[in-house]
N, C-alpha and C positions, 0 to 999 in steps of 0.2 A: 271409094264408096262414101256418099253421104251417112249424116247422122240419122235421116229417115228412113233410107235405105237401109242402113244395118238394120235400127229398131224392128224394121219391118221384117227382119230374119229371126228376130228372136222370138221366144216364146210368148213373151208380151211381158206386160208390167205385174209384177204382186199381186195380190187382193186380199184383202184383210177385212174384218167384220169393222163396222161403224168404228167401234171402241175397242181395243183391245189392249191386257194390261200386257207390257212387254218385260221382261224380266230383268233387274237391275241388272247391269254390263258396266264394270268402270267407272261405280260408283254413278250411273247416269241411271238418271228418272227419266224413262221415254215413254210416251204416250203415242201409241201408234196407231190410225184410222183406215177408212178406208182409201180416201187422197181428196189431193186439192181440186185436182185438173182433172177434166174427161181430156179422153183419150186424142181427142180432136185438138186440145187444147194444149195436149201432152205434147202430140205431133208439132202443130206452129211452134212452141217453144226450140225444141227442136231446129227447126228450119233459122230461126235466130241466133241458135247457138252456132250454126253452120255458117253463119254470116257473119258472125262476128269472131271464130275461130276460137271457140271459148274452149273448145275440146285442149286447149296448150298452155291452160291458166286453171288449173286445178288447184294449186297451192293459194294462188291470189283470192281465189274465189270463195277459197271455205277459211280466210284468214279470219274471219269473226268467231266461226264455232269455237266452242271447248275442248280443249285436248282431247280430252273423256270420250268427246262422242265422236271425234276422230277416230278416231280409235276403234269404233262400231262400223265405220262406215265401210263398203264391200270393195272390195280389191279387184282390179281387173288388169290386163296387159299392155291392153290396144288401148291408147287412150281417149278415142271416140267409144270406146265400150265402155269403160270407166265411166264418162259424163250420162254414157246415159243409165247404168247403176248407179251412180249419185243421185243423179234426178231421181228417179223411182225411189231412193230411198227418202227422199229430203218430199216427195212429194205425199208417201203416208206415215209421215211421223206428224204428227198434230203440233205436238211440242214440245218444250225439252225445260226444264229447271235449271235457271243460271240464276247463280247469287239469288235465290226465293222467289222469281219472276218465271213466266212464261216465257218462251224464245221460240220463235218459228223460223226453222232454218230457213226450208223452202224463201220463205219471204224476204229473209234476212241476204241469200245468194242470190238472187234477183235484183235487190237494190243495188248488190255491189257487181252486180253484171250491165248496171246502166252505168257504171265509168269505164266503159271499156270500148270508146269507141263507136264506130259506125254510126247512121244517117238517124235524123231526127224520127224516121218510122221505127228503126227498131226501138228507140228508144221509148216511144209512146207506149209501143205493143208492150214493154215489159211493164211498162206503170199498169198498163191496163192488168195484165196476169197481177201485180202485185197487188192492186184493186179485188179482184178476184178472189186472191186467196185470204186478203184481209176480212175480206166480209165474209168467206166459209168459216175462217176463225173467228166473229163474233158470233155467228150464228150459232155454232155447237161450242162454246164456251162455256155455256152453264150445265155441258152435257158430260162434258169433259170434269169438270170441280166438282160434280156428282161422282161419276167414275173414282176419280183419285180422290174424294173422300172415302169410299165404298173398301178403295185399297188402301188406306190409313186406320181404318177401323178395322178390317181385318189383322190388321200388322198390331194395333193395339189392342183388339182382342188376345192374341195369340201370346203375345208379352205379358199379359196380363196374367195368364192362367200360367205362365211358365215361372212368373216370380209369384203366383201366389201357391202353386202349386209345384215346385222346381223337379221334383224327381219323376213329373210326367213329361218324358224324354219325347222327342220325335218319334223315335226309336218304338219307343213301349205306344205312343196311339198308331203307328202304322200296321203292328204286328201282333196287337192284344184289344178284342173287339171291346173286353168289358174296360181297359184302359180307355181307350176311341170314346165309349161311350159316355164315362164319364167326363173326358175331354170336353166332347162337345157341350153337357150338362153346363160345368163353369162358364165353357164361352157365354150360351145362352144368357146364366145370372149374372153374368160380368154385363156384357151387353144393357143388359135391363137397369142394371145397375149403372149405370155410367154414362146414360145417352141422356142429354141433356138438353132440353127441347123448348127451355125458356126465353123470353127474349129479352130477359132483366140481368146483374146479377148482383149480390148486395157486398159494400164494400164497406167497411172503418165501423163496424157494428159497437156499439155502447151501450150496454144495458144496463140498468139497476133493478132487483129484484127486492121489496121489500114484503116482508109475513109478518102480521100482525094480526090480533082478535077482530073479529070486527063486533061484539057486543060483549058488554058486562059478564054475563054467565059464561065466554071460553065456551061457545059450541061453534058459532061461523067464524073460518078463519077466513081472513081478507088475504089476497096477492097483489098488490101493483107491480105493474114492469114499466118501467119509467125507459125510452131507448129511442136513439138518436143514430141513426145510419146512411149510407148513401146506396141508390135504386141507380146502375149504371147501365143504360139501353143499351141494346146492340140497336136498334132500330128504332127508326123518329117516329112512332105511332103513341095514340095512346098505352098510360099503363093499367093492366088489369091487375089488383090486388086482390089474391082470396088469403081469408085468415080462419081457420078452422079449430074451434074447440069441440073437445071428443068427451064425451062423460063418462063415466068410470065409474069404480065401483058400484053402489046402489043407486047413485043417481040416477035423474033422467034430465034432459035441455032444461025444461023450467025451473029444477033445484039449482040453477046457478042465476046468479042476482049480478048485473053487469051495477057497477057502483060509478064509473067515468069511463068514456072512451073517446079519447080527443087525437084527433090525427090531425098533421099542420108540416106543409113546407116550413124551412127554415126562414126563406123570406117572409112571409103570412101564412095567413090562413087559406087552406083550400076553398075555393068558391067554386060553387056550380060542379057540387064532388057528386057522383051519385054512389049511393050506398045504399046494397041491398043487403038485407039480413033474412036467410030460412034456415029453417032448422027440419033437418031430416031423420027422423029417430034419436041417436044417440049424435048428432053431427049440428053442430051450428055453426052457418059460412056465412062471414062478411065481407062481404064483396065491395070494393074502392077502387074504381076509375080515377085514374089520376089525369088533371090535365097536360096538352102538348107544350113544352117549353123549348127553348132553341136545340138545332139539332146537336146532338152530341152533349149537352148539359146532362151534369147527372141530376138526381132530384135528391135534394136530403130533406128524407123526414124526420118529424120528430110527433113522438107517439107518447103517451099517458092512458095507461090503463087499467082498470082497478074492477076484480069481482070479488064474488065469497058465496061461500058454500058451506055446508054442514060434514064438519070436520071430519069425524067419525066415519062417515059412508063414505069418503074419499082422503086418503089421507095422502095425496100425489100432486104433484104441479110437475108437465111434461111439455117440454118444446121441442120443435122440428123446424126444419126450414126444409118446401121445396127448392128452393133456390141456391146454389153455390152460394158461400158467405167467407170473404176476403179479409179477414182480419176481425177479431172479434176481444173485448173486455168484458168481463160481467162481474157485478157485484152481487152478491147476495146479503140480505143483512134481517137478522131474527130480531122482531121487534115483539113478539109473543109469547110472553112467562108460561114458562112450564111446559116450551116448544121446544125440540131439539131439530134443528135440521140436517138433513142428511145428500151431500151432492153426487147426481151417479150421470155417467157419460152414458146416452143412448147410439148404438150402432155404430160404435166404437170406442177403443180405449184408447188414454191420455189424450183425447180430443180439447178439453180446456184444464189448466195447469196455474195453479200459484205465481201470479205475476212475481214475485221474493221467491230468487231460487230457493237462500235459509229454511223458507216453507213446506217447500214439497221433499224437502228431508223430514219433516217432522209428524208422527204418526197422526194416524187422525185427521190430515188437514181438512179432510173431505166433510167434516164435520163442523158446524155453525151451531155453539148454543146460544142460550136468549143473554142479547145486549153486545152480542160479537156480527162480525161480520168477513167477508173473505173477498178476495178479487182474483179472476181467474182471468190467463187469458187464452187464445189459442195458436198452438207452435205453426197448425197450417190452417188451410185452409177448411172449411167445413163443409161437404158434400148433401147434396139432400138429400134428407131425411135424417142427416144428423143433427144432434144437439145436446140437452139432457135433462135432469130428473131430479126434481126437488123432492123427498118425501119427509112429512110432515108429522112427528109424531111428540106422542103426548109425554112428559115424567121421562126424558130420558129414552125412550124405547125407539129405535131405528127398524 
């Protein structure tokens, strides 16, 4: 009996939803669809295989796969039933992860079914099937890296909440609803916390923080932050910079006095930058379009900028970064008699640390009085919305 003919006795082929996550087996990442082939096309193959006796070259044929997914593959007796359990299985797996790459069996058993003999027609018809299946796999490729991102942040959710929260066992959310529901609570803020939707991210950050009066009488104190970093694209578009100061205490936007604010690639000056400034109640955003440079260059800016404010009604200097930030230095340096400053990590601890290990044994360090200065750097990386917290007070008082 033919290969068509048996097919034809069996129950027919699998069917699986578009996308379906298939469960690791042997260390294999499979990605399993609905298939390559209609059925018609399922069949021809078939009748090729028949003619070229592929049904007795089983080992020859899957000599490219990975042990691993060998290993997955369905066992049968007769070995014209075998091939065509192969096929059906190589025809809805999408793809398989080898060495960080996508691997399409299916396609991969086909090309090595065109050395195997017989006349120049069989050998077209498989180009053509190989054709086939090639352009199913560009077409649902970005459906697929959807998918298995979808299953990477679930796996990193769930890691996430088990080392931030260890003693919530599998166990304890399957079987204890208020466990479950806290469970899901952390994923939620992990999630929110962690999703990262910029298309920048900043690298080799240098800042210098300098505090000083900015008049005679010791009422407005001045800030500069002097800071030089790199802006590394994921993607060759323009870059949108917003930079937001928040006001606090008694203030409101117009009680802060912008003294410089100069932005400048490293090679020149930005031309043709556009810069919009609003101020929304308590919120002042400046917004910097940066121009397109070659793809993949990063952009290093270099920034100067200097306000002041009425001391009293605000005695804080606070930064954040939306953005990941890859390596960071910062100086702080008290150039205002009768200032003491005081450094605090925002939205987490030991975030930046005494570049001089000597230092971060030594009490206090966090501490900057007038005519001293400190340098910190950071052990990792900095998350957004992290950073931290100069507060500014008068005679000593923290």
């Amino acid at each position: 009996m033919d290969l068509v003919a048996i097919y034809s006795t069996m129950a027919g082929r699998s069917s699986k939803e578009r996308f379906s996550a298939v469960p690791e087996t042997n260390g294999v990442h499979e990605m399993a669809f609905e298939r390559y082939l209609t059925d018609e096309e399922f069949r021809w193959l078939l009748e090729i295989c028949e003619i070229l006796h592929l049904a007795d070259y089983r080992d020859e044929l899957s000599r490219l796969f990975p042990h691993s997914f060998k290993l997955i593959m369905p066992l049968r007796f007769v070995p014209k039933a075998q091939l065509i359990a192969d096929l059906d299985k190589l025809d809805t797996t999408f793809s398989i992860d080898r060495n960080g790459s996508p691997f399409v069996p299916l396609k991969a058993w086909l090309e090595e079914a065109c050395s195997f003999g017989g006349g120049r027609d069989e050998e077209r018809e498989l180009k053509q099937l190989i054709s086939k299946v090639e352009a199913v796999f560009q077409a649902h490729l970005p459906e697929k890296q959807l998918q298995h991102a979808e299953r990477l942040s679930a796996i990193a959710r769930e890691t996430m909440r088990i080392i931030y929260m260890p003693f919530v066992t599998k166990h304890l959310v399957e079987n204890n609803s208020d466990v479950r529901s806290l469970a899901q609570a952390i994923d939620r803020a992990l999630d929110r916390q962690f999703r990262y939707n910029q298309k920048v991210y900043v690298r080799n950050l240098q800042r210098t923080i300098t505090v000083e009066w900015a008049d005679e009488l010791c009422k407005q104190i001045s800030v500069r932050v002097e800071s030089r970093f790199e802006f590394v694209p994921f993607t060759h578009e323009p870059i949108v910079w917003k930079t937001q100061r928040f006001s606090s205490g008694e203030l409101s936007s117009s009680d802060y006095t912008t003294y410089n604010d100069d932005i400048e690639l490293e090679a020149g000056a930005i031309e043709h930058i556009e810069e919009v400034v609003s101020a929304d109640g308590q919120v002042t955003t400046t917004t910097h379009t940066l121009p397109l440079l070659d793809p993949g260059s990063p952009y290093v800016i270099v920034s100067d900028r200097k306000s002041g404010w009425k001391l009293d009604s605000d005695p804080t200097y606070e930064q954040t970064s939306p953005y990941v930030v890859d390596g960071t230095v910062l100086k702080i340096r008290n150039l205002a008699e009768g200032i003491r400053l005081v450094y605090h990590d925002v939205a987490g601890t030991g975030l930046l640390l005494p570049e001089l290990n000597e230092q971060r044994c030594t009490p206090n360090w966090d501490v900057i009085s007038f005519g001293a200065e400190i340098a910190l750097k950071s052990e990792y990386l900095l998350l957004p919305g992290q950073g931290y917290m100069v507060v500014i007070s008068r005679n000593g008082e923290a």
